[in-house]
C-alpha positions in Angstrom: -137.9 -101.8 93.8 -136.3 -104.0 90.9 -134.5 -106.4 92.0 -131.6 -108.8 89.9 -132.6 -112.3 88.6 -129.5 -115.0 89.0 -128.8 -117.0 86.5 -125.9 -119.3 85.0 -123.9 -120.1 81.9 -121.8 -123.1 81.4 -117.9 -121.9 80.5 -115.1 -124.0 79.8 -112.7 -125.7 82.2 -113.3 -128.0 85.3 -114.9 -126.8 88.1 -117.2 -127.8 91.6 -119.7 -125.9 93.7 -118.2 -124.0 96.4 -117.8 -125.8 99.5 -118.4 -124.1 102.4 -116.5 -127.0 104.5 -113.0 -126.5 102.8 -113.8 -130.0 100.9 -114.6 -129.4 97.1 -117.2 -132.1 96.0 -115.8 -134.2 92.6 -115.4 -131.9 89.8 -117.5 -131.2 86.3 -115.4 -130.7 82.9 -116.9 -127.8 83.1 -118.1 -124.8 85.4 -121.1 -122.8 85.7 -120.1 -118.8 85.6 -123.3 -117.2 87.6 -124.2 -113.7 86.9 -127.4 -111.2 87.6 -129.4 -109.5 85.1 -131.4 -106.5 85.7 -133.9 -105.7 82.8 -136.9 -102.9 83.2 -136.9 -101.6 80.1 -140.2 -104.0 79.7 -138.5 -106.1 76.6 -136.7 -109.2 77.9 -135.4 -109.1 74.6 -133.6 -105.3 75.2 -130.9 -105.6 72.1 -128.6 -103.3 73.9 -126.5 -105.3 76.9 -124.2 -103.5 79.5 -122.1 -106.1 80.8 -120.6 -104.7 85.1 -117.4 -106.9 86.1 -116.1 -106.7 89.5 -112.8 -106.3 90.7 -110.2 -108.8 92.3 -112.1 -110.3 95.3 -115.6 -108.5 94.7 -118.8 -109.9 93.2 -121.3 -109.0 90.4 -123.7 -107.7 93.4 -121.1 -104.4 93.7 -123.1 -103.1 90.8 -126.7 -103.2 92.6 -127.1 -99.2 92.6 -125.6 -98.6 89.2 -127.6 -101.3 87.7 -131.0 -100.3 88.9 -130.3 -97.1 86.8 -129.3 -98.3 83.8 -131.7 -100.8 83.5 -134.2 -98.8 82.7 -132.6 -98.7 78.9 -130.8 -101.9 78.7 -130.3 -105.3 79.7 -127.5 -105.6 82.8 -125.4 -108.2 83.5 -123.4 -108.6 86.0 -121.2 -112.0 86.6 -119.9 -113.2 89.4 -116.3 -113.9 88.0 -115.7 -117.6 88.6 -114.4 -118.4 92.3 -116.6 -115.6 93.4 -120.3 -115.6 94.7 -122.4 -117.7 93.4 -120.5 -119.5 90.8 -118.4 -122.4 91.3 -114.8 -122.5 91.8 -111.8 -124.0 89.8 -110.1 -127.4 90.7 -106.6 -125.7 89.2 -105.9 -122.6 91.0 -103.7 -121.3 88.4 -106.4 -120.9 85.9 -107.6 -117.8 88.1 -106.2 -115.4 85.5 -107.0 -112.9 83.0 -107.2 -115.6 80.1 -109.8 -118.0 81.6 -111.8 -115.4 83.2 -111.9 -113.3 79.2 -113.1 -117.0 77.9 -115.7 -117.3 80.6 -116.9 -113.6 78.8 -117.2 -114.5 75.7 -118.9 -118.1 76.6 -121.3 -115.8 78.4 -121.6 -113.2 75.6 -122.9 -116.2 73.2 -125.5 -117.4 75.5 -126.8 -114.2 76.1 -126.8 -113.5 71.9 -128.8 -117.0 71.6 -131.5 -115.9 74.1 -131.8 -112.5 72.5 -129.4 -110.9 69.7 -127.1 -108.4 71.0 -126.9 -105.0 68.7 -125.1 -102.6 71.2 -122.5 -103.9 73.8 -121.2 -101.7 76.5 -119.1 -103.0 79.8 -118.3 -101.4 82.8 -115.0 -102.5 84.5 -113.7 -102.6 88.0 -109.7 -102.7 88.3 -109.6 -106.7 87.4 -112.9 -106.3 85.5 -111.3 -103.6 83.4 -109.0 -105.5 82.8 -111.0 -108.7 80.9 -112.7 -105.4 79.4 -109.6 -104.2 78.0 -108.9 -108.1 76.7 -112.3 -108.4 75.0 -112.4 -104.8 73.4 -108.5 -105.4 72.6 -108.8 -108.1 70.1 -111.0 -107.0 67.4 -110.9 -111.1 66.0 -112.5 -112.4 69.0 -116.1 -114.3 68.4 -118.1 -111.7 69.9 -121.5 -110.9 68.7 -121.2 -107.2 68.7 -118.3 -105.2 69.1 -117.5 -103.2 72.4 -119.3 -99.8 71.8 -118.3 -98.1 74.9 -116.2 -99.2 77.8 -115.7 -98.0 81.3 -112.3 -98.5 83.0 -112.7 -98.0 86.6 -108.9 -97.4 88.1 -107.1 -99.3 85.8 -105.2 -99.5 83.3 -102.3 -101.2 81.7 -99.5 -99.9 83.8 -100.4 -101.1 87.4 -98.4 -99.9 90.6 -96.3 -103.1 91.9 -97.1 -101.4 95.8 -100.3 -101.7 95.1 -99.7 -105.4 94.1 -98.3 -105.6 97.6 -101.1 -103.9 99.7 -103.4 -106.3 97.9 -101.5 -109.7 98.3 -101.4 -108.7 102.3 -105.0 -109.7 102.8 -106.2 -111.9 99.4 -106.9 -115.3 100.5 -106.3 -115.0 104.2 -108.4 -117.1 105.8 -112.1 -115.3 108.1 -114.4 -116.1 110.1 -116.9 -113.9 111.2 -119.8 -114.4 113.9 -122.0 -111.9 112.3 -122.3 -109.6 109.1 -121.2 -106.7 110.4 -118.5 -107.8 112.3 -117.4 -109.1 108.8 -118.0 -105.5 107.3 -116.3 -104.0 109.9 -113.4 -106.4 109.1 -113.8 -105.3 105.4 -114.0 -101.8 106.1 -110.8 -102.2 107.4 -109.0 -103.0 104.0 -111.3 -100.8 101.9 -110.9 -97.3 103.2 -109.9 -96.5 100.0 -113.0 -97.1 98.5 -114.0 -93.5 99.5 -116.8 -92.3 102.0 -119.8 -94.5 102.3 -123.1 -94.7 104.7 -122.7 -97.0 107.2 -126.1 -98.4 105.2 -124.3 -98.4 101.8 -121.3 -100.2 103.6 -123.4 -103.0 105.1 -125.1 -103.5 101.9 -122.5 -103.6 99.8 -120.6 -106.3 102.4 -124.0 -108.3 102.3 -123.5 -110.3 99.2 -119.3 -110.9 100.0 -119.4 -113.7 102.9 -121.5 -117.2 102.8 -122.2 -119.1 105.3 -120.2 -121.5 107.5 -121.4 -125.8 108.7 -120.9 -124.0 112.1 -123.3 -120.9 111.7 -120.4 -118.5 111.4 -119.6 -117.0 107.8 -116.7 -116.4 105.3 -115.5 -114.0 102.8 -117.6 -115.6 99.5 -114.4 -116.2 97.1 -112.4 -119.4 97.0 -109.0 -118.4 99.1 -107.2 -120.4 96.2 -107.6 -117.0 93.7 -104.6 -115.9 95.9 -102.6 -118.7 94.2 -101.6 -117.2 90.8 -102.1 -113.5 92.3 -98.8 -114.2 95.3 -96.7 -116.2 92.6 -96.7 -113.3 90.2 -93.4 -111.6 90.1 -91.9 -107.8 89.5 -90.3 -109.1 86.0 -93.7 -110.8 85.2 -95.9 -108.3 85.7 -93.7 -105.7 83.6 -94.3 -108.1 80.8 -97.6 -108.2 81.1 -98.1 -104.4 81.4 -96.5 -104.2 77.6 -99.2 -106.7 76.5 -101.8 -105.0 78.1 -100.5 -101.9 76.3 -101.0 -103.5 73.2 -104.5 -104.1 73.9 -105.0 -101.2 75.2 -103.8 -99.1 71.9 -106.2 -101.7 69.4 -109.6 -100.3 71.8 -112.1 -98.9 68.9 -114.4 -98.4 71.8 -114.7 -94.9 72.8 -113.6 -95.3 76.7 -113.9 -93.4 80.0 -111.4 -93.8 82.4 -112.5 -93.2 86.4 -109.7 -92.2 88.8 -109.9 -92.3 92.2 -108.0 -89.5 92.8 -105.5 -90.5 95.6 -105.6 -94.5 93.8 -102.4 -96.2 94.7 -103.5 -98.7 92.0 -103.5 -96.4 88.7 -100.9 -93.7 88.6 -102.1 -90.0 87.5 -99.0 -90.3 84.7 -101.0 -93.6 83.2 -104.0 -92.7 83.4 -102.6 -89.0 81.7 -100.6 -92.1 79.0 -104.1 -93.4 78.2 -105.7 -90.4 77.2 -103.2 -89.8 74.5 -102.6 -93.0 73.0 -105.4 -96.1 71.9 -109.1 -94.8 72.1 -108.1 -91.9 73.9 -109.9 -92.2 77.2 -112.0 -89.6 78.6 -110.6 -89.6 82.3 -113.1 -88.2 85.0 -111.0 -88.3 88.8 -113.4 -88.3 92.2 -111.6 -86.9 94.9 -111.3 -88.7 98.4 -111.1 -92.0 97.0 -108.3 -94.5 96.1 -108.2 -97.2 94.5 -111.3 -98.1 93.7 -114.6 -96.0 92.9 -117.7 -98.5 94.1 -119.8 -95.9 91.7 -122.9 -96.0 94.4 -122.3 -92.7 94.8 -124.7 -89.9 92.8 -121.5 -87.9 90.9 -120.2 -91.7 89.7 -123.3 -93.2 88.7 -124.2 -89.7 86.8 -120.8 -89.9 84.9 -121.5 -93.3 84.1 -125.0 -93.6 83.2 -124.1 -90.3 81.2 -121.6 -91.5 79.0 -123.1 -95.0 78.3 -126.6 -93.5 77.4 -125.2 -90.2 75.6 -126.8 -90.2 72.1 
């Protein structure tokens, strides 16, 4: 079975290894963005590149089933947003936002470019990861070496439900320990019903790449707690004015788009998601029933409508 390589890209800003003591060793100028690539198309060199972003507190390693399909026609890359997995974490806590993660993209995009020009460029977003989607595809004067071809929004868009917010701020950045991985799964599990049936297989595997081990042979959740920081200072008024800029974005997409619902999402209203497929690119918008907020597309009916639309013509 193919499995991912892991590799790194320098991006701009300051940043250390994560510490798995709570001490963060002296910081770089800059910080190293890791992120997977899957490739069996036989051409290391594949021109066509479908970029996977996670959500909030996820890693590039949600994408393991999707990827193994799609990489049979294209390269797939899959970072680990900084502060997540295996890529090093921020000194200033505030920079964990939309802006610094979209510049980490683009510093990514380029590298991958110089090892092999990029012709077609598709991306796959998860709730936050749709969100840096909408950012790059957005701003048509960005340095990007191709345009955004075709982009999947997974349960989100620009209108964002502030309960949702909520649910999420209750467990971001609290601190865990666990004594084993599946006691942390179980903990996981626990927050993530939403994500929609799963096999207690599919569950372990996708909980096997979220914790890191502890100095005392327990283990963590794999993020820096300090992503929390900008996420609990962000405010009702402040996240209305960010929903009209991300509205703007949203109606300057050239990409053609598909829009995944989770159909009971508490994240992504059925009245925006309804909004999105009449105004900007005019989203194709495909709902799964039994899940909420958000569709971890290892199931066979979300990978088909993905791999589907991303390889149609």
């Amino acid at each position: 079975m193919i499995e991912p390589t892991l590799n790194y890209v320098l991006c701009p800003g300051p940043g250390a290894p994560a510490a798995s003591s709570g001490n963060l060793p002296a910081s770089a100028p800059h910080h190293r963005m890791a992120y997977w690539e899957w490739n069996a198309t036989g051409n290391p060199a594949h021109p066509h590149v479908v970029v996977c972003v996670h959500g909030l507190s996820r890693q590039g390693r949600d994408f393991d089933t999707l990827a193994r399909t799609l990489s049979q026609h294209a390269r797939v890359i899959c970072p680990d947003v900084v502060g997540r997995g295996q890529s090093d974490w921020l000194v200033d806590p505030t920079g964990y936002q939309i802006p610094q993660y979209g510049a980490d993209m683009l510093a990514l995009l380029a590298h991958l470019h110089q090892q092999a020009p990029i012709t077609t460029l598709d991306w796959v977003g998860t709730s936050m990861g749709g969100l840096i989607g909408m950012g790059i595809a957005g701003q048509p004067g960005l340095p990007m070496p191709a345009p955004v071809r075709r982009l999947v929004l997974n349960d989100v868009g620009p209108s964002i439900q502030w309960e949702a917010l909520q649910r999420i701020g209750l467990y971001l950045g609290q601190p865990a320990r666990f004594d084993s991985l599946q006691q942390a799964a179980d903990a996981m599990w626990a927050v993530s019903t939403s994500f929609g049936p799963h096999t207690l297989a599919q569950w372990l595997e996708l909980s096997r790449p979220m914790v890191r081990p502890l100095p005392d042979g327990g283990i963590t959740l794999h993020y820096d707690p300090a992503i929390a920081v900008p996420f609990k200072a962000l405010t009702r008024e402040a996240a209305a004015a960010g929903e009209a800029a991300l509205w703007q974005l949203y109606d300057h997409i050239s990409a053609q788009t598909l829009l995944l619902r989770g159909a009971q999402s508490d994240l992504l209203s059925r009245d925006t998601a309804q909004a999105m497929t009449l105004r900007g690119p005019r989203a194709r918008l495909v709902e799964f029933e039994g899940v909420g907020h958000a569709p971890t597309l290892v199931a066979a009916d979300q990978i088909q409508v993905v791999t589907d639309f991303l390889l149609a013509g």
